[in-house]
C-alpha positions in Angstrom: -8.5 43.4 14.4 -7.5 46.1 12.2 -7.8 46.6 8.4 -5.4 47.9 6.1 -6.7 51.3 5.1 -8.3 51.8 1.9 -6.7 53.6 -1.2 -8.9 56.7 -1.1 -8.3 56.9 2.7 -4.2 56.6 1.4 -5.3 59.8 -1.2 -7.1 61.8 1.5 -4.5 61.4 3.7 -1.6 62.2 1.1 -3.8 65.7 0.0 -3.4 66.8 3.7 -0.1 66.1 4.2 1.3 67.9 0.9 -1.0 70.6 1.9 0.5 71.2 5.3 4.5 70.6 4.3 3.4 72.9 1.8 2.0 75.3 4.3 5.0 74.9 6.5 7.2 75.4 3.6 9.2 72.4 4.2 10.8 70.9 1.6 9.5 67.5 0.3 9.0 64.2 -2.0 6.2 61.9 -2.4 8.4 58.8 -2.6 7.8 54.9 -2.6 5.1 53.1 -4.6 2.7 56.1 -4.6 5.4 57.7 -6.4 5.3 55.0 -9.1 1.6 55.0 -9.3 1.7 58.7 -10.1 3.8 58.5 -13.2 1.5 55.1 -14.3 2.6 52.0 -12.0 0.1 49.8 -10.4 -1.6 50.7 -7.5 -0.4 50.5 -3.9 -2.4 49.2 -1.3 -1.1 50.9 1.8 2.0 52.4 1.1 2.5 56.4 1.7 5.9 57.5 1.7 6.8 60.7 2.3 11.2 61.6 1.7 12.4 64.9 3.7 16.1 66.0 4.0 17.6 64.9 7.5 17.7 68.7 8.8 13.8 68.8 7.7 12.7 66.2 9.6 12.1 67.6 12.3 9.8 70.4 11.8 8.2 68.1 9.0 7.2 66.1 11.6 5.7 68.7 13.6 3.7 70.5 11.1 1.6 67.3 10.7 1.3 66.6 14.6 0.0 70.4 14.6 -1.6 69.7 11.3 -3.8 67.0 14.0 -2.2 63.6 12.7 -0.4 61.6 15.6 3.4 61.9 15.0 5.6 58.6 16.5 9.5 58.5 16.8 9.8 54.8 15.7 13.0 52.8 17.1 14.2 52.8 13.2 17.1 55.4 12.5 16.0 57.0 9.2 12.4 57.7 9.2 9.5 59.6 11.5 5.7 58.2 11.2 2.1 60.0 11.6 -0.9 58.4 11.6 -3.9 60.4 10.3 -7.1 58.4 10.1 -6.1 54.9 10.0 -3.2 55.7 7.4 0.4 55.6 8.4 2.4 57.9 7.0 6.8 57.2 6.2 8.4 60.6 6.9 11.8 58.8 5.4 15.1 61.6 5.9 17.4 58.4 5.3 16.3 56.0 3.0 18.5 53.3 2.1 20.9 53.9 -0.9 20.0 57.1 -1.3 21.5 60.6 0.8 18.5 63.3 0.8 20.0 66.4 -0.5 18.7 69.0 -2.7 19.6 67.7 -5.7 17.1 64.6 -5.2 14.8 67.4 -4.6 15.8 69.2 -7.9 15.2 65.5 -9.6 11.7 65.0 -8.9 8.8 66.5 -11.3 6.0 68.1 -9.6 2.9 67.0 -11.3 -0.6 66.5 -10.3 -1.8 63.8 -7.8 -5.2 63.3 -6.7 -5.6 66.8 -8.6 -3.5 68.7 -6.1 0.0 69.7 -7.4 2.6 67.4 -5.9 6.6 66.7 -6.1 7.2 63.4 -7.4 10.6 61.2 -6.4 12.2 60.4 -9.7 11.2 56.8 -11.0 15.2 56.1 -10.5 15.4 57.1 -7.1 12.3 55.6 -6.2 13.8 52.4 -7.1 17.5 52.8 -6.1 16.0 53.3 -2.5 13.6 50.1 -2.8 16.6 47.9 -4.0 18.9 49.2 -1.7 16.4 48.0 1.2 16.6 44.9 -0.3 18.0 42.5 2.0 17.4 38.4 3.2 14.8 39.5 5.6 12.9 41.4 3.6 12.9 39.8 -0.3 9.9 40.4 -2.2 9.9 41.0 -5.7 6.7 41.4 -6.9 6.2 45.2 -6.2 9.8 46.1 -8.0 8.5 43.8 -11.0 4.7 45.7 -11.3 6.5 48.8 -11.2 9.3 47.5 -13.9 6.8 46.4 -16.1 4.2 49.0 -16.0 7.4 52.3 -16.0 10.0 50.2 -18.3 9.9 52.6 -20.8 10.8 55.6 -17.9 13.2 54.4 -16.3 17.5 54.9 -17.1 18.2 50.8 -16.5 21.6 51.4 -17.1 21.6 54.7 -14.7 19.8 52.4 -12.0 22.2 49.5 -12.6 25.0 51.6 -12.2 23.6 53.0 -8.8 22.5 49.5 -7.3 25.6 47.5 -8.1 26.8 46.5 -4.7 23.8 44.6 -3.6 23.4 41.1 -4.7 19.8 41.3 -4.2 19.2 44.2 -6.6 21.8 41.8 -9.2 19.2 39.5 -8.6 16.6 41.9 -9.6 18.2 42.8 -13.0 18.3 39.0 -13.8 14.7 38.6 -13.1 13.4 41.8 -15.5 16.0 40.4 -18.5 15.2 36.9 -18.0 10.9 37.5 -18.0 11.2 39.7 -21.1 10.9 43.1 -19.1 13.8 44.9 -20.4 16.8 44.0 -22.8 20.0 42.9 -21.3 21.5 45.8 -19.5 25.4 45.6 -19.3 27.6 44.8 -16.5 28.9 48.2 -15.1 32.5 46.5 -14.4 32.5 44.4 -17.4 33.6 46.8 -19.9 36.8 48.9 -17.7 37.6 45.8 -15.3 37.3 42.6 -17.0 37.3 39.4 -15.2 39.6 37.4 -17.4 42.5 38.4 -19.1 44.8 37.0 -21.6 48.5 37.2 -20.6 51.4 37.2 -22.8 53.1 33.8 -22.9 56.4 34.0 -21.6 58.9 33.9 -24.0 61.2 30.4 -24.1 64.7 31.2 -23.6 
């Protein structure tokens, strides 16, 4: 039976890959909850996300099967995988909510990661694309709150609100960080220019 790899097996793995996309001069993010725990968010236990543009993909790919991990083409749409050592790595061109372009790339703030210089997903995007995922077949909240309540302070709510509107589940999400205390109430994008309720003039009696 296999075991979940362990967090410095995660780090050794993630030094690697930077180093190679580097190499390769691809273009890339660290994304996902490793991208959290860089700027201060709890610690994730097997999670290694890796965001490329769609055109990059590809030859991101690649570049780590020649770097010697083992590169799989999952059924899945939007993402690639390489295993290196027991760790899986998410090479994610399409994540949900979320279209890779270069701005996303000019968002992030490279900044060191294991000591090895490394482009971080904005705290935003990071959790645009986990809300967005969101769905009744996959509904945990426990992660999005850790990372809420460690990053409050970092993150636009109102920005993020804004971007997450459509799904019920990340509504859900905004209820739960008011309600425990996490963050003050965060106003209703629609509220203020398209109000539910409206008064209408009473028609005058002839």
């Amino acid at each position: 039976m296999s075991s979940e790899p362990t967090f410095d097996a995660i780090c050794a793995t993630l030094k690697v890959a930077v180093a190679t996309l580097r190499e390769a001069r691809v273009p890339f993010l660290l994304g996902g909850s490793l991208a959290a725990w860089a700027r201060g968010g709890p610690r994730p236990q097997n999670d290694l996300d890796l965001m490329v543009k769609p055109e990059d993909a590809e030859r991101a790919l690649g570049a780590l099967a020649e770097a010697g991990m083992r590169p799989a083409n999952p059924p899945e749409e939007w993402l690639f995988k390489a295993w290196h050592n027991g760790v899986l790595i998410d090479l994610i061109f399409e994540p949900a909510g979320l279209t890779m372009t270069d701005e996303v790339l000019a968002r992030a703030e490279s900044m060191p990661v294991m000591a090895i210089e490394t482009p971080v997903m904005a705290i935003e995007d990071v959790l645009a694309t986990k809300l967005c995922a969101l769905d009744e077949h996959s509904l945990d909240y426990s992660a999005l709150l850790g990372i809420a309540r460690a990053l409050r302070e970092q993150i636009d709510w109102q920005a993020l609100r804004e971007r997450t509107l459509p799904s019920p589940y990340a509504e859900a999400f905004f209820t739960l960080v008011r309600e425990l205390g996490i963050v003050p109430a965060v106003s209703h994008p629609e509220r203020s220019s398209h109000p539910r309720v409206r008064v209408l003039p009473q028609a005058e009696s002839g």
